[in-house]
HTML snippet that shows the backbone in 3Dmol.js (N, CA, C, O; Angstrom):
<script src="https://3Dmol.org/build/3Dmol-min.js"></script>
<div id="view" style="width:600px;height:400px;position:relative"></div>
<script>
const pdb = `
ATOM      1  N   UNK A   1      44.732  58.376 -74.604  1.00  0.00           N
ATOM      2  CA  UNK A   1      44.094  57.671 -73.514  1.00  0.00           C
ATOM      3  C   UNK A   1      43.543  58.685 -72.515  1.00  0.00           C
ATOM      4  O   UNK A   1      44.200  59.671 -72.181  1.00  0.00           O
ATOM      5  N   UNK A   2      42.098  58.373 -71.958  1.00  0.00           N
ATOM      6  CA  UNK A   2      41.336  59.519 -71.206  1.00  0.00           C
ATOM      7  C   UNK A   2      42.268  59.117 -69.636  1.00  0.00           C
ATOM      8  O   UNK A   2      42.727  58.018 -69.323  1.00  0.00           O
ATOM      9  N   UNK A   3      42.323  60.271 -68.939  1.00  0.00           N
ATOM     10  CA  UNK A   3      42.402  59.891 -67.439  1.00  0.00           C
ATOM     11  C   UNK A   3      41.392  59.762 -66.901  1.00  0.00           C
ATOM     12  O   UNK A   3      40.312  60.047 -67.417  1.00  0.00           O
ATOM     13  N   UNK A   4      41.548  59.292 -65.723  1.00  0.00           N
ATOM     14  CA  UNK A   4      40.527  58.478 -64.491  1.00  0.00           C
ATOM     15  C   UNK A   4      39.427  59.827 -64.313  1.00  0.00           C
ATOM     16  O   UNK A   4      38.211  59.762 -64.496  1.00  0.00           O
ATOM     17  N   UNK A   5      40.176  60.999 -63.924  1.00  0.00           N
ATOM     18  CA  UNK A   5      39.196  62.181 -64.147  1.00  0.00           C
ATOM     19  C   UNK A   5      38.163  62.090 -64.790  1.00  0.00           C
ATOM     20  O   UNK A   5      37.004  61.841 -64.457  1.00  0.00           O
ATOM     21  N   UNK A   6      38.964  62.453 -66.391  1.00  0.00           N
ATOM     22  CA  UNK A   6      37.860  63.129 -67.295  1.00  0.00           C
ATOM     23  C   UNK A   6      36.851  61.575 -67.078  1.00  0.00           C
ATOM     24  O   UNK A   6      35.639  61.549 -66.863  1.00  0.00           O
ATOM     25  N   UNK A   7      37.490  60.750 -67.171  1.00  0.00           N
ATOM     26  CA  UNK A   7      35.840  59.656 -66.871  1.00  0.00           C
ATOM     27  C   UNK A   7      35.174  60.129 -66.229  1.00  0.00           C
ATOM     28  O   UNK A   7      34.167  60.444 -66.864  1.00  0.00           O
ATOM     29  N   UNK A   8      35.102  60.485 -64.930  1.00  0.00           N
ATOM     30  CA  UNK A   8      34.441  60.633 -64.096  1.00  0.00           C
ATOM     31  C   UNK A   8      33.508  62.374 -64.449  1.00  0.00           C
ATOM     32  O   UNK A   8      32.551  62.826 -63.820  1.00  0.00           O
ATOM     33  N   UNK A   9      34.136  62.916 -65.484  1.00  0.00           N
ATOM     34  CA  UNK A   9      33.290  64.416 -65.795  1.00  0.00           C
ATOM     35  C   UNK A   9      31.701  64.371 -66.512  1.00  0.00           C
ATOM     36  O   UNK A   9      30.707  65.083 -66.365  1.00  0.00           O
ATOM     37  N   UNK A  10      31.926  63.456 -67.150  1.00  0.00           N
ATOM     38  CA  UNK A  10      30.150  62.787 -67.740  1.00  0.00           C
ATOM     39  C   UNK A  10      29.642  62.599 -65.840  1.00  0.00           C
ATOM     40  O   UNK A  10      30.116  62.120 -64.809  1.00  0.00           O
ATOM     41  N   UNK A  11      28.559  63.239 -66.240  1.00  0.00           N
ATOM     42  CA  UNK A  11      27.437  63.571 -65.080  1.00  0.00           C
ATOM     43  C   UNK A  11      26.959  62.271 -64.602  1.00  0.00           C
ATOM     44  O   UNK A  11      27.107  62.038 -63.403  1.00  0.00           O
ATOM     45  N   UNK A  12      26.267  61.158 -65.541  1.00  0.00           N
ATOM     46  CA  UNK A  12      25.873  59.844 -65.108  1.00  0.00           C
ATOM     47  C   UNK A  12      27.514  58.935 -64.838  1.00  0.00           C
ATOM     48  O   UNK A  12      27.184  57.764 -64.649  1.00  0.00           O
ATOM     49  N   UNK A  13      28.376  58.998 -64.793  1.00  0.00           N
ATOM     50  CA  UNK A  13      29.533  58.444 -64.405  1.00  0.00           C
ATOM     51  C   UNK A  13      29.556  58.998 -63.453  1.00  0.00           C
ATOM     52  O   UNK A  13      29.341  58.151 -62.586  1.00  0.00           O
ATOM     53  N   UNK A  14      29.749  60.397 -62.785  1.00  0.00           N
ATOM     54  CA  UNK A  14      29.803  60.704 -61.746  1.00  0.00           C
ATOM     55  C   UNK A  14      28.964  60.016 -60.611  1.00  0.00           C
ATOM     56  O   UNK A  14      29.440  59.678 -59.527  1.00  0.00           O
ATOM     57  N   UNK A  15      27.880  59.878 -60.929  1.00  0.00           N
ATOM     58  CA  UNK A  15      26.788  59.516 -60.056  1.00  0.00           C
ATOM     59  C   UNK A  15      26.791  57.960 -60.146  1.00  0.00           C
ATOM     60  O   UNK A  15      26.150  57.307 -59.323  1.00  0.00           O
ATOM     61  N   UNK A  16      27.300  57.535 -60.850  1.00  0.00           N
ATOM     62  CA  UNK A  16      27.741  55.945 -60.705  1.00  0.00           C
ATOM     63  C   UNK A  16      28.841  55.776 -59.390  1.00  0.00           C
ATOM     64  O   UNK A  16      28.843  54.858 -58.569  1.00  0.00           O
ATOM     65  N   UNK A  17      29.649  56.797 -59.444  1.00  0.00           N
ATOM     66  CA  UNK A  17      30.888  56.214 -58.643  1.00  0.00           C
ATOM     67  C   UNK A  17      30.603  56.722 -57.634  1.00  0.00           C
ATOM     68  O   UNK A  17      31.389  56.476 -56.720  1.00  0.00           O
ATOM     69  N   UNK A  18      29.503  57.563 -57.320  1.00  0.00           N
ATOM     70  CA  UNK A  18      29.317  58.426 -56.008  1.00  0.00           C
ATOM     71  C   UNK A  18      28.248  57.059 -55.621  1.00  0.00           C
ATOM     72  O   UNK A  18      28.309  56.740 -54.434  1.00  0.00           O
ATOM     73  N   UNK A  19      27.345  56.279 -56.430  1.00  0.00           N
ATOM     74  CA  UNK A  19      26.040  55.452 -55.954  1.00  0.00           C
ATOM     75  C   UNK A  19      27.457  54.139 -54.846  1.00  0.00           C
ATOM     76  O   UNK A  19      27.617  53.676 -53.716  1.00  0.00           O
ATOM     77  N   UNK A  20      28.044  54.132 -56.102  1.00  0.00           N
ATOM     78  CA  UNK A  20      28.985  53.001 -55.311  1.00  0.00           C
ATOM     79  C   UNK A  20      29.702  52.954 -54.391  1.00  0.00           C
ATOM     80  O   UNK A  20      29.801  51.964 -53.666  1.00  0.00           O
ATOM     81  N   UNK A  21      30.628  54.504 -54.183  1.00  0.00           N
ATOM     82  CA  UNK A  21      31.262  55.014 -52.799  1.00  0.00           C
ATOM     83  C   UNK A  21      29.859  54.657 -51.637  1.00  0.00           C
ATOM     84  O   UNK A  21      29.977  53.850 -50.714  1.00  0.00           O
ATOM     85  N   UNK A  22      28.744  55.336 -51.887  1.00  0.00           N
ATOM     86  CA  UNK A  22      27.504  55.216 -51.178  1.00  0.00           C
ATOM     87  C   UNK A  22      27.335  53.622 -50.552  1.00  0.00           C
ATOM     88  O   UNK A  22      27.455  53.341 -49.360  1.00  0.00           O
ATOM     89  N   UNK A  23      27.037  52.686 -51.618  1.00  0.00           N
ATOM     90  CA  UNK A  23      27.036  51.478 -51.393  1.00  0.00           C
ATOM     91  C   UNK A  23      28.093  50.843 -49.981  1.00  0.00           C
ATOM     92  O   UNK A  23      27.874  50.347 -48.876  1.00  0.00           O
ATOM     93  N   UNK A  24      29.364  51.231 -50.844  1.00  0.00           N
ATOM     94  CA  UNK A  24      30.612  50.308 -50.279  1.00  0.00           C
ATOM     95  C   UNK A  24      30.390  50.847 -48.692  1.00  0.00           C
ATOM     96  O   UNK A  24      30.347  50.134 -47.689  1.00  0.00           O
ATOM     97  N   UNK A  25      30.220  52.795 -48.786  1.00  0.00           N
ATOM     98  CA  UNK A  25      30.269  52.385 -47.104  1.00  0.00           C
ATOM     99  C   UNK A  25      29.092  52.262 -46.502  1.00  0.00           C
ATOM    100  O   UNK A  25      29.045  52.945 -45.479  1.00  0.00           O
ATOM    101  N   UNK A  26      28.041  51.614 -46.745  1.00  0.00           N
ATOM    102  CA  UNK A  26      27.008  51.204 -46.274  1.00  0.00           C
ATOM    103  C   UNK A  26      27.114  49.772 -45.963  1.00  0.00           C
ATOM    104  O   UNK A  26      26.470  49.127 -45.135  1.00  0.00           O
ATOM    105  N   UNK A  27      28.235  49.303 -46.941  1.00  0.00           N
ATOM    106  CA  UNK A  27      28.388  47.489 -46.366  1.00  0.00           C
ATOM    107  C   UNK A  27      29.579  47.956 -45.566  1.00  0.00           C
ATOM    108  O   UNK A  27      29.647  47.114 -44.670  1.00  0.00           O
ATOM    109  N   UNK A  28      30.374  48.660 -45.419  1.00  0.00           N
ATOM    110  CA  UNK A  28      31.378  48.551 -44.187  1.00  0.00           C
ATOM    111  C   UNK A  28      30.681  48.651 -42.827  1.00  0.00           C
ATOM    112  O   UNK A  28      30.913  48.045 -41.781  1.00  0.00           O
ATOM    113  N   UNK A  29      29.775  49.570 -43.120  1.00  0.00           N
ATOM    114  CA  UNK A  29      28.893  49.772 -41.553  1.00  0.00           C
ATOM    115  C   UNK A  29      28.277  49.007 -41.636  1.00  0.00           C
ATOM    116  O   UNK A  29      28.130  48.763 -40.438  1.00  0.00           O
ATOM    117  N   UNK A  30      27.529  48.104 -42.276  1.00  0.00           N
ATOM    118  CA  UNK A  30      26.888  47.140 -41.610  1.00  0.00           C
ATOM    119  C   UNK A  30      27.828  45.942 -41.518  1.00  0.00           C
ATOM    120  O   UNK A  30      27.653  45.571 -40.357  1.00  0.00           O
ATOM    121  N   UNK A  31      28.528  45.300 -41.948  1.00  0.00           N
ATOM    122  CA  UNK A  31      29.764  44.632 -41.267  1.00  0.00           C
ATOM    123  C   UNK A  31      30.392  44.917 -39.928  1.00  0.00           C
ATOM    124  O   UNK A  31      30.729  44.067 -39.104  1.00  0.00           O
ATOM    125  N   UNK A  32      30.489  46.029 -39.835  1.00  0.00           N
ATOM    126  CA  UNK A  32      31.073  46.526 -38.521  1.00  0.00           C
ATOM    127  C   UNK A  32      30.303  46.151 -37.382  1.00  0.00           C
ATOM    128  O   UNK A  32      30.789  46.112 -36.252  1.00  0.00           O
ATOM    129  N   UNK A  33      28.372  45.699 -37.807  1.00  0.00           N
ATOM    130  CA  UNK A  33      27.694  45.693 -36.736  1.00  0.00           C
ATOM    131  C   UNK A  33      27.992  44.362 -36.820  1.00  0.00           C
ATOM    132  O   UNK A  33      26.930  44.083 -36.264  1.00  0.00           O
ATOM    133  N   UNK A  34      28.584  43.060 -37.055  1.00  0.00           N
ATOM    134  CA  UNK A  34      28.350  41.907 -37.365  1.00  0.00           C
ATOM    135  C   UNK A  34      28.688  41.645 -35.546  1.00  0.00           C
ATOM    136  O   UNK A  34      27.725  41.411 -34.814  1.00  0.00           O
ATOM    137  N   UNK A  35      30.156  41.716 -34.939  1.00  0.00           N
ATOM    138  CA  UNK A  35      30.351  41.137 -33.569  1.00  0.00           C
ATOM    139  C   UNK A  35      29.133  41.617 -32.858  1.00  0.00           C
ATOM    140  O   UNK A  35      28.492  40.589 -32.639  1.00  0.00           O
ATOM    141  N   UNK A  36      28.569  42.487 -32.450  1.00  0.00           N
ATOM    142  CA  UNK A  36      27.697  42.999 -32.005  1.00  0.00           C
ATOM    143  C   UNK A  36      26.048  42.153 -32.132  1.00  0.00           C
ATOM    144  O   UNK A  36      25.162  41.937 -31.305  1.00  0.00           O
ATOM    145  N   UNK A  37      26.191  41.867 -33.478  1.00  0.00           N
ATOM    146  CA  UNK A  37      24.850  41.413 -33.898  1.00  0.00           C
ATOM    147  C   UNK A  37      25.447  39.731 -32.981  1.00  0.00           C
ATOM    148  O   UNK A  37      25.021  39.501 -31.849  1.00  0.00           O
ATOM    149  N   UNK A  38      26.086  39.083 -33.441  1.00  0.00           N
ATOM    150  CA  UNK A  38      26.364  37.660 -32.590  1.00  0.00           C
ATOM    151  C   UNK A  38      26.336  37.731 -31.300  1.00  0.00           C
ATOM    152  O   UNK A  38      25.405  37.080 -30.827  1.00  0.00           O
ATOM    153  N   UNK A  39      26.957  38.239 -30.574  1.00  0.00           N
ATOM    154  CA  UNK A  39      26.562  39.007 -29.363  1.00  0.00           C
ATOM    155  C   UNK A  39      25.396  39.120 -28.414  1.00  0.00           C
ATOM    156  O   UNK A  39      25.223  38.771 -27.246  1.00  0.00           O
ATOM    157  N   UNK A  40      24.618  39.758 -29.364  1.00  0.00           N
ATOM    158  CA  UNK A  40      23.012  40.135 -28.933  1.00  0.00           C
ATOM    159  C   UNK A  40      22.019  38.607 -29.616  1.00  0.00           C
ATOM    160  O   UNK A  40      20.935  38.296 -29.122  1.00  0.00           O
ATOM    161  N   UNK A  41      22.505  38.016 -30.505  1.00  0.00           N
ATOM    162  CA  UNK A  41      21.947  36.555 -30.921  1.00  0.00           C
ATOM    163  C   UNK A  41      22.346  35.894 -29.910  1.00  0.00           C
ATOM    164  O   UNK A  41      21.371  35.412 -29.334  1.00  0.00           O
ATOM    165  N   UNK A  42      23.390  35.619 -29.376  1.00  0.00           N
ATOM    166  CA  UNK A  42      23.766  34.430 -28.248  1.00  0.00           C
ATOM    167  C   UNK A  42      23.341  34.913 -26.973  1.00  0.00           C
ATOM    168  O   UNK A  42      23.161  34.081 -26.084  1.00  0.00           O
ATOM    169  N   UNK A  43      23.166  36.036 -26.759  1.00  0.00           N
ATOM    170  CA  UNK A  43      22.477  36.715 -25.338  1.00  0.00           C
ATOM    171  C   UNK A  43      20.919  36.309 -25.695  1.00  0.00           C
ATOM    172  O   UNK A  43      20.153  36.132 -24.748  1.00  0.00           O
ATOM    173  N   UNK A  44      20.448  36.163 -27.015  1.00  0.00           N
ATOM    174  CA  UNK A  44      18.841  36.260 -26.581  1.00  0.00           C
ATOM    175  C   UNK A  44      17.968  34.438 -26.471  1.00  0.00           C
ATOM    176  O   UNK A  44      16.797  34.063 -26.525  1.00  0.00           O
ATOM    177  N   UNK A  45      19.562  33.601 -26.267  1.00  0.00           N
ATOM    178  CA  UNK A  45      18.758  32.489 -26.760  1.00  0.00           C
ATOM    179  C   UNK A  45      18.070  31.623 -27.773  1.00  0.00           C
ATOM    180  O   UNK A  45      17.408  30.589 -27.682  1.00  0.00           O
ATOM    181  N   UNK A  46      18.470  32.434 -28.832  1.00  0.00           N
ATOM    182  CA  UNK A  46      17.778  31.632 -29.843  1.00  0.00           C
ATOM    183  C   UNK A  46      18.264  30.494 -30.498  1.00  0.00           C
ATOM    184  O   UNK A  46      19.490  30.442 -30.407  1.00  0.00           O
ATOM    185  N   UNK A  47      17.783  29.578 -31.114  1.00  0.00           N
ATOM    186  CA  UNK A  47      17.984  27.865 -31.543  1.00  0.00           C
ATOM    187  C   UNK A  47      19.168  28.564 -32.071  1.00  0.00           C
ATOM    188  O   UNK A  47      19.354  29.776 -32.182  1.00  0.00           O
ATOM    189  N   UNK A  48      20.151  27.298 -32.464  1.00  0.00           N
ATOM    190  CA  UNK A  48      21.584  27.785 -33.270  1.00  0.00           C
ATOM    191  C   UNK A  48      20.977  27.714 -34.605  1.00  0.00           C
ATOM    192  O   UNK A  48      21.645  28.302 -35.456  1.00  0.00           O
ATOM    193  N   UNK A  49      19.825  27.124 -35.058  1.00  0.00           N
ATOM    194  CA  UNK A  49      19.614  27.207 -36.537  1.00  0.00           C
ATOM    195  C   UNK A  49      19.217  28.535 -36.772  1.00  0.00           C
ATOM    196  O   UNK A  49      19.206  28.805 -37.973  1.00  0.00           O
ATOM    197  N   UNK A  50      18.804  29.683 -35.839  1.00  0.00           N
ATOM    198  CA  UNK A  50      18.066  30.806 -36.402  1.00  0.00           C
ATOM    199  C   UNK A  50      19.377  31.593 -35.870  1.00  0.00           C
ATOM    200  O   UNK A  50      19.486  32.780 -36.177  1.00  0.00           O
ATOM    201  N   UNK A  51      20.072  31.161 -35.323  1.00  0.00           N
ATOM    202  CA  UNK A  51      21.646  32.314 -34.714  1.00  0.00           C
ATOM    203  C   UNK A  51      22.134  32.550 -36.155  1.00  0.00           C
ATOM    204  O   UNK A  51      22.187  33.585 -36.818  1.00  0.00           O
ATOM    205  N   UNK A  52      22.504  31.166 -36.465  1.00  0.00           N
ATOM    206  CA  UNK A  52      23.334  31.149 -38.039  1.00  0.00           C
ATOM    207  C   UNK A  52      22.897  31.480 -39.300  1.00  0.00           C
ATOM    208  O   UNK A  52      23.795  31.660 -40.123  1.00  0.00           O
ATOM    209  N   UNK A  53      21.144  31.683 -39.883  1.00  0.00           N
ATOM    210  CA  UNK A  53      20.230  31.915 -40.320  1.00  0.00           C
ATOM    211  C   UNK A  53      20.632  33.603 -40.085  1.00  0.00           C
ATOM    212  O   UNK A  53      20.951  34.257 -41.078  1.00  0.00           O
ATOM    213  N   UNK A  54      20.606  34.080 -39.093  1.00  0.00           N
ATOM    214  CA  UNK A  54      20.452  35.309 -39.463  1.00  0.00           C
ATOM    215  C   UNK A  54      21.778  35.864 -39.287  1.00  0.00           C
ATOM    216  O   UNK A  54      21.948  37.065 -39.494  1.00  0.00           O
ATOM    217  N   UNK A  55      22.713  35.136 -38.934  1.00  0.00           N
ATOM    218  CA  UNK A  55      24.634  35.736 -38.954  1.00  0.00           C
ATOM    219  C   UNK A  55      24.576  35.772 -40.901  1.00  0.00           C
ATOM    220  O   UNK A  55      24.906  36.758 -41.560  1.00  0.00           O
ATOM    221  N   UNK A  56      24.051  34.374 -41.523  1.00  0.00           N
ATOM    222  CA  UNK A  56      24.226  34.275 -42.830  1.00  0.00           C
ATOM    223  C   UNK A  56      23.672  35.476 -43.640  1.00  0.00           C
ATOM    224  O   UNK A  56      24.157  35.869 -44.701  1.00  0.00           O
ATOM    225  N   UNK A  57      22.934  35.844 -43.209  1.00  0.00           N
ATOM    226  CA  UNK A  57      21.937  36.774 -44.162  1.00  0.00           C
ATOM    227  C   UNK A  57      22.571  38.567 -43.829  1.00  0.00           C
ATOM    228  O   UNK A  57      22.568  39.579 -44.529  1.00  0.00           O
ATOM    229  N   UNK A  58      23.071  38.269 -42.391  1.00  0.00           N
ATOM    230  CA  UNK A  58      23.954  39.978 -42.254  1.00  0.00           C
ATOM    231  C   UNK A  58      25.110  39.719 -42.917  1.00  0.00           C
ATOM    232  O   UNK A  58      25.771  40.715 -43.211  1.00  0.00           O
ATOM    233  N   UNK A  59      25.656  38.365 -43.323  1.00  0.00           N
ATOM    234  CA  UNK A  59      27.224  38.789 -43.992  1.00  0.00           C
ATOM    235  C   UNK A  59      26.676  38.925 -45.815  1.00  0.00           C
ATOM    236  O   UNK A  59      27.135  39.597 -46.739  1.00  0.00           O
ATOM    237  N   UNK A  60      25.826  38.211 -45.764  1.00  0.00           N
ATOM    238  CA  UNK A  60      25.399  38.129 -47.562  1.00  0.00           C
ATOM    239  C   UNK A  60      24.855  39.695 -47.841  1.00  0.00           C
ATOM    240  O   UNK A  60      24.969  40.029 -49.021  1.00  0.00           O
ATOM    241  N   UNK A  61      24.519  40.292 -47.315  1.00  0.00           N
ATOM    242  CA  UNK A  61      23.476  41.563 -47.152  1.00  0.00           C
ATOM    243  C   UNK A  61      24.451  42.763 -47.449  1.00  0.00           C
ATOM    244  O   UNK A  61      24.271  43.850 -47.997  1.00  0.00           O
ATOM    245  N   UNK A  62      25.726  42.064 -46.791  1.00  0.00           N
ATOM    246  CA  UNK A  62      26.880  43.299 -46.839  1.00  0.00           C
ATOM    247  C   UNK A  62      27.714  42.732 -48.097  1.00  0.00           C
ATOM    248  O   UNK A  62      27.942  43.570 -48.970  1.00  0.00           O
ATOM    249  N   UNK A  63      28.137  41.600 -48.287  1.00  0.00           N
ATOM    250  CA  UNK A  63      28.792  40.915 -49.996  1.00  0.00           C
ATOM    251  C   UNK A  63      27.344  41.411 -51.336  1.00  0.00           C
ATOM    252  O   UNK A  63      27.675  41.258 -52.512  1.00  0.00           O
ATOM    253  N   UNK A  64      26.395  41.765 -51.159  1.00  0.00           N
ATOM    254  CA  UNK A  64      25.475  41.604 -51.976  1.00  0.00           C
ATOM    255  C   UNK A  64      26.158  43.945 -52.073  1.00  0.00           C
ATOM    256  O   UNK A  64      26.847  44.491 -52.934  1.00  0.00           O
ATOM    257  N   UNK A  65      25.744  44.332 -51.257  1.00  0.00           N
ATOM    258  CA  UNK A  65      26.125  45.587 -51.225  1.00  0.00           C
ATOM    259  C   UNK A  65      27.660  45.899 -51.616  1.00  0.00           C
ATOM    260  O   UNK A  65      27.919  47.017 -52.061  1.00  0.00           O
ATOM    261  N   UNK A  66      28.557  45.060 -51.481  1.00  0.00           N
ATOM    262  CA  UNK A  66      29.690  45.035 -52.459  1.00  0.00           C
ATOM    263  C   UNK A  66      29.721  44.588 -53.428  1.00  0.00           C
ATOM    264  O   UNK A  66      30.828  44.644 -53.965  1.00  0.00           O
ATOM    265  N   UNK A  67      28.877  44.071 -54.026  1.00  0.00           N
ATOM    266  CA  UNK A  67      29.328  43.213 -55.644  1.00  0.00           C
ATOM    267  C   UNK A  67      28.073  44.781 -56.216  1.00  0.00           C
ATOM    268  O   UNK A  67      28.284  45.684 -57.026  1.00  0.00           O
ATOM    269  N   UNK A  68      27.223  44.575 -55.617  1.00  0.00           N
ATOM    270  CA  UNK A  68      26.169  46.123 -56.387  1.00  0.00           C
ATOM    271  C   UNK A  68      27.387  46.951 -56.493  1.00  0.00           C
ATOM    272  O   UNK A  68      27.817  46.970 -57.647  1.00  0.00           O
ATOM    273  N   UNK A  69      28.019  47.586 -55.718  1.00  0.00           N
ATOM    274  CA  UNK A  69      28.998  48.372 -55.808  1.00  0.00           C
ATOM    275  C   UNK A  69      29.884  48.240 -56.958  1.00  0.00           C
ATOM    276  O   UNK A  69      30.127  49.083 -57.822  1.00  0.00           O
ATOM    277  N   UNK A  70      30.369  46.950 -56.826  1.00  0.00           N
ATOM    278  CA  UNK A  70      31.569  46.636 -57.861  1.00  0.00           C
ATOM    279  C   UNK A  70      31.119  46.731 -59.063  1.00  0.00           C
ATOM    280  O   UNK A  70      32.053  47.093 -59.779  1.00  0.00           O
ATOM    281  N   UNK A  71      30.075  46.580 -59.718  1.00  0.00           N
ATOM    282  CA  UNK A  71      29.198  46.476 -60.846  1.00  0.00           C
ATOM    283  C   UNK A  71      29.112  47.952 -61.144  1.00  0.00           C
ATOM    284  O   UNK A  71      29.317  48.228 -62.325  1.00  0.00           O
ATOM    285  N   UNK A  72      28.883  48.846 -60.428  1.00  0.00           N
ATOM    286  CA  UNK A  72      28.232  50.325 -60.909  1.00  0.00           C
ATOM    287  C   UNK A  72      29.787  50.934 -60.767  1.00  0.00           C
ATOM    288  O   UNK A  72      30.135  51.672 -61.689  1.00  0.00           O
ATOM    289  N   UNK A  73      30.733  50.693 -59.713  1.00  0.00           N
ATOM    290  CA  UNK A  73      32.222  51.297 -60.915  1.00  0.00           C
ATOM    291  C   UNK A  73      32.651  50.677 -61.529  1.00  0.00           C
ATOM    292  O   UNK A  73      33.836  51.011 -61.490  1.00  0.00           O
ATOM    293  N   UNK A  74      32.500  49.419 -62.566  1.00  0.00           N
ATOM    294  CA  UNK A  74      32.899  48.775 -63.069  1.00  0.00           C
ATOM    295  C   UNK A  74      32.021  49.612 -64.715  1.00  0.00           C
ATOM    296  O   UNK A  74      32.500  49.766 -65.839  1.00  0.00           O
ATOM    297  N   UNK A  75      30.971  49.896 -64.305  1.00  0.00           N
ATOM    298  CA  UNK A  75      29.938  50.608 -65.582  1.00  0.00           C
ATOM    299  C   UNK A  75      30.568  51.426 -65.390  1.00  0.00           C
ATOM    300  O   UNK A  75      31.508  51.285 -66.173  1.00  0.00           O
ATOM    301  N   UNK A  76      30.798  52.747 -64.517  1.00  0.00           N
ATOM    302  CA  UNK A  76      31.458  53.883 -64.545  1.00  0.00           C
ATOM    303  C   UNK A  76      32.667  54.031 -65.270  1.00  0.00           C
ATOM    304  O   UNK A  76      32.851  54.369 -66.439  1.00  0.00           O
ATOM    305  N   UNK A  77      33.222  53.810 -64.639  1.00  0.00           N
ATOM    306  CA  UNK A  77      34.942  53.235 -65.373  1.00  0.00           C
ATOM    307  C   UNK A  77      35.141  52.761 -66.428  1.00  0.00           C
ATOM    308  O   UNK A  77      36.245  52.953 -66.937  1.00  0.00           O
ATOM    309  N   UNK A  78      34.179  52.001 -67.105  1.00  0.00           N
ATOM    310  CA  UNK A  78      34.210  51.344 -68.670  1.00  0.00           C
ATOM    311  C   UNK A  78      33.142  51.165 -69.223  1.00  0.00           C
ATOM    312  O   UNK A  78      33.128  50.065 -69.775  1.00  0.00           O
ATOM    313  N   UNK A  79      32.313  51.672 -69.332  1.00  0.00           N
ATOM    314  CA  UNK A  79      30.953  52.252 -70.354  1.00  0.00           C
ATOM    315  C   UNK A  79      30.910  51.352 -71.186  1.00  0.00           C
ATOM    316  O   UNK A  79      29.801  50.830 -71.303  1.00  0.00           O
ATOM    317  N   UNK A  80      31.826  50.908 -71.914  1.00  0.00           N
ATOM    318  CA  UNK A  80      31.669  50.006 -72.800  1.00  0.00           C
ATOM    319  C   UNK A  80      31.293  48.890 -72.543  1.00  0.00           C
ATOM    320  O   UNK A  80      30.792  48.407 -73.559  1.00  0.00           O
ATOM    321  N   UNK A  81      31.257  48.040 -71.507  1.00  0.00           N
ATOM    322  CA  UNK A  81      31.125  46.456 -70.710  1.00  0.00           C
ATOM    323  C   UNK A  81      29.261  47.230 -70.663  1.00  0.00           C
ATOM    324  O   UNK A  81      28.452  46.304 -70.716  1.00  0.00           O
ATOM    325  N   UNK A  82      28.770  48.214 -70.606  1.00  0.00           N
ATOM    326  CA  UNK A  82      27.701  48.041 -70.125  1.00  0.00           C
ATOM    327  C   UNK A  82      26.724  48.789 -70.953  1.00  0.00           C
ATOM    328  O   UNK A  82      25.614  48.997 -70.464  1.00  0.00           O
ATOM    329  N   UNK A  83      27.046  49.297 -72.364  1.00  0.00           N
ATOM    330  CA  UNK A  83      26.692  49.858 -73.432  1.00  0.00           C
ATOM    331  C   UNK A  83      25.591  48.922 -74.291  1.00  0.00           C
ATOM    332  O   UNK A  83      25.264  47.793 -73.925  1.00  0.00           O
ATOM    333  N   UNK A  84      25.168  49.464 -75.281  1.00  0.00           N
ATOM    334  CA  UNK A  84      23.915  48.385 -76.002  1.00  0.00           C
ATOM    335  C   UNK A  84      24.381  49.086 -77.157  1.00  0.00           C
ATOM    336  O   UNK A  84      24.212  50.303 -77.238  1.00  0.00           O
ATOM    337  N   UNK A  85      24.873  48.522 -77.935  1.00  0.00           N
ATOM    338  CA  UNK A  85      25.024  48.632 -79.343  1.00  0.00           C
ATOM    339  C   UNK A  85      25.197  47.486 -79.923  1.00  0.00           C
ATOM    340  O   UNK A  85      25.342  47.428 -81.144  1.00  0.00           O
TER     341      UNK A  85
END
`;
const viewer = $3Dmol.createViewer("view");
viewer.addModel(pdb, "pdb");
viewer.setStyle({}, {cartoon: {color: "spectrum"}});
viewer.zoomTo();
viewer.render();
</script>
């Protein structure tokens, strides 16, 4: 049985799990802006249909940047789920 390592020594595996580290903390920081973003929506007045409209689309934006993530170490990690033979 290979260790978690040597997976990661193939060059395109590497760069899978580095795209996805990349990813994941790109949806933590933009999550992090979420109180902030409600905040500056309820300070500017806008209808509650376009407050919630665009709260929906910053939390999907950051779940969409975690499931991309989960997918490319999920290829990394098991080559086989994502192989063509």
């Amino acid at each position: 049985m290979e260790s978690p390592w040597s997976l990661i020594r193939s060059p395109w595996r590497g760069l899978l799990v580095a795209a996805a580290l990349i990813l994941s903390g790109t949806a933590i920081l933009h999550a992090s802006g979420y109180p902030l973003l409600t905040e500056a929506l309820r300070e500017a007045g806008l209808a509650r249909v376009w407050v919630g409209a665009v709260q929906g689309l910053w939390v999907m934006f950051a779940v969409h940047l975690v499931l991309i993530a989960g997918y490319l170490l999920a290829g990394a990690l098991r080559p086989a789920i994502v192989e063509d033979r």
